[in-house]
NUPA-824109 format. One record per residue (C-alpha): residue in three letters; x, y, z. Coordinates in Angstrom, 2 decimals, decimal comma, padded with zeros to 5 digits. Example, Ala and Ser with C-alpha at 12.3 -4.5 7.8 and 13.67 -1.06 7.14 Angstrom:
BEGIN
+------+---------+---------+---------+
! filo !    east !   north !      up !
+------+---------+---------+---------+
!  ALA !  012,30 ! -004,50 !  007,80 !
!  SER !  013,67 ! -001,06 !  007,14 !
+------+---------+---------+---------+
end
This chain:
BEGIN
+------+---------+---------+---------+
! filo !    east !   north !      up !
+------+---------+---------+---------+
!  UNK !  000,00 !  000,00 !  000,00 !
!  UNK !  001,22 !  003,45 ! -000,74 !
!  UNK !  001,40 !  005,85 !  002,20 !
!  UNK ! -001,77 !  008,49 !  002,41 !
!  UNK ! -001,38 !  011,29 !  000,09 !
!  UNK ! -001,70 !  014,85 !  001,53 !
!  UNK ! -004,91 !  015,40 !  001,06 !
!  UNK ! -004,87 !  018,80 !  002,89 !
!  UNK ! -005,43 !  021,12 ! -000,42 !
!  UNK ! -008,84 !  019,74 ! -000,92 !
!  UNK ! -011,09 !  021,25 ! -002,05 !
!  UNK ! -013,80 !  019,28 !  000,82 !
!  UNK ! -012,19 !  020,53 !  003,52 !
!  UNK ! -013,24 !  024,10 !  002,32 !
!  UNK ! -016,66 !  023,43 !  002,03 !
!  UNK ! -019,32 !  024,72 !  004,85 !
!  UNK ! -020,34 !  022,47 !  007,40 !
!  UNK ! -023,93 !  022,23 !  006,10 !
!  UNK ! -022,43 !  020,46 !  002,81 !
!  UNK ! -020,77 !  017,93 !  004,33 !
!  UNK ! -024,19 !  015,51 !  003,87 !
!  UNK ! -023,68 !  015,79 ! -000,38 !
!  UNK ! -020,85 !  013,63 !  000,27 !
!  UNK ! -022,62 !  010,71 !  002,53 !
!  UNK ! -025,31 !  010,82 !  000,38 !
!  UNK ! -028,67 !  008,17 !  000,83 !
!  UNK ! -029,72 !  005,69 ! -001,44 !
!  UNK ! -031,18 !  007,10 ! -004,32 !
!  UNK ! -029,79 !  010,77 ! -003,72 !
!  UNK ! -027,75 !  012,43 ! -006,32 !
!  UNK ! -023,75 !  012,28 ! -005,46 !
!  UNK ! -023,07 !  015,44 ! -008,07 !
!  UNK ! -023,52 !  018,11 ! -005,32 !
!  UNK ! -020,02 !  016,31 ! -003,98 !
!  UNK ! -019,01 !  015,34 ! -007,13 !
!  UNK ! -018,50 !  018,68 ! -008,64 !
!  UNK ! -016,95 !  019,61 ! -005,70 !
!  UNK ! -014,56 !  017,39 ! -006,38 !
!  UNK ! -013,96 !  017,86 ! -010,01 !
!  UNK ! -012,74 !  021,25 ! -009,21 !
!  UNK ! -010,19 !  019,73 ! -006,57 !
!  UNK ! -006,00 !  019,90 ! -007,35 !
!  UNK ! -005,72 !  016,27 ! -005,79 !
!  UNK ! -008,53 !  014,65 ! -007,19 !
!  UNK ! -006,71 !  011,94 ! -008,53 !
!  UNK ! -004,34 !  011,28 ! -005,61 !
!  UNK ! -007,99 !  011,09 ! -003,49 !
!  UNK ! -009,77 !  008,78 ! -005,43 !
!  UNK ! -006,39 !  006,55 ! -005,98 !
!  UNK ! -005,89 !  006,34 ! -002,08 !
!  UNK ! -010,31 !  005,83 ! -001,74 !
!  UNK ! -009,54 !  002,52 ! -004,10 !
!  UNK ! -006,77 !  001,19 ! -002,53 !
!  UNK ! -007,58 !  001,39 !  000,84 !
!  UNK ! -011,07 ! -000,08 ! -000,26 !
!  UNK ! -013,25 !  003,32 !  001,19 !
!  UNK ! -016,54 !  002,23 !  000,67 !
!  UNK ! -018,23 !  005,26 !  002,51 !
!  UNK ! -019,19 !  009,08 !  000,60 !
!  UNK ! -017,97 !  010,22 ! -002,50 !
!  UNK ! -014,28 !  010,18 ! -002,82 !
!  UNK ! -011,95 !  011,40 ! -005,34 !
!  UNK ! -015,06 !  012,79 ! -007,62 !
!  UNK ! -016,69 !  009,12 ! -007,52 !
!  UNK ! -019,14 !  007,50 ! -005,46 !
!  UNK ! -018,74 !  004,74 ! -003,23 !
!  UNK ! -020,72 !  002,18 ! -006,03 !
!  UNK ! -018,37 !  003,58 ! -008,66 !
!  UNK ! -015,50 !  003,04 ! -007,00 !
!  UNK ! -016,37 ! -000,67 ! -005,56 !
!  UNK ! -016,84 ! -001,17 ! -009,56 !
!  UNK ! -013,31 !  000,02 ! -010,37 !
!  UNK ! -012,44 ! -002,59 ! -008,11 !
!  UNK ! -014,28 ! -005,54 ! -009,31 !
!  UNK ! -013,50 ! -004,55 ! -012,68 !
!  UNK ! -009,45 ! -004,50 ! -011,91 !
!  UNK ! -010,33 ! -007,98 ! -010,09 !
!  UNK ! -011,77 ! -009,58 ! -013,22 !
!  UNK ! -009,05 ! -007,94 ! -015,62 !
!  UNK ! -006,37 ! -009,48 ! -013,30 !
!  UNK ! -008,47 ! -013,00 ! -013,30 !
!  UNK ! -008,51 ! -012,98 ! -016,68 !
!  UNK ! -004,57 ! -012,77 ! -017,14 !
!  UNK ! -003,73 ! -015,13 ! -014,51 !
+------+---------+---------+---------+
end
């Protein structure tokens, strides 16, 4: 595992208190309050990189959601089945 990214220039930790629920968001709410949030973030990538390796399965991460993210990783699983 790679060692956690600073994460401190993201653009999350800026938003107000109140906004903090678009990124935990309930089945069947929309995740692009968060999500363009975090499109506008400088370490976007880094975020969602660490979210899939560490296997973060909570909030939107890294600009995707937690479903998105859990099918990166299936999808890397199969790929790597496949060439085994």
């Amino acid at each position: 595992m790679t060692a956690v990214p600073d994460l401190s220039a993201g653009t999350c930790r800026q938003v107000p208190l109140r906004l903090l629920p678009d990124f935990f968001p309930d089945r069947g709410q929309s995740a692009e309050p968060a999500k363009r949030v975090c499109h506008r973030c400088p370490v976007e990538a880094a975020c969602l990189a660490w979210a899939i390796e560490r296997k973060i399965d909570d909030g939107v991460m890294g600009g995707l959601s937690k479903d998105e993210r859990r099918e990166i990783r299936r999808d890397a699983r199969a790929k790597a089945a496949q060439g085994a």
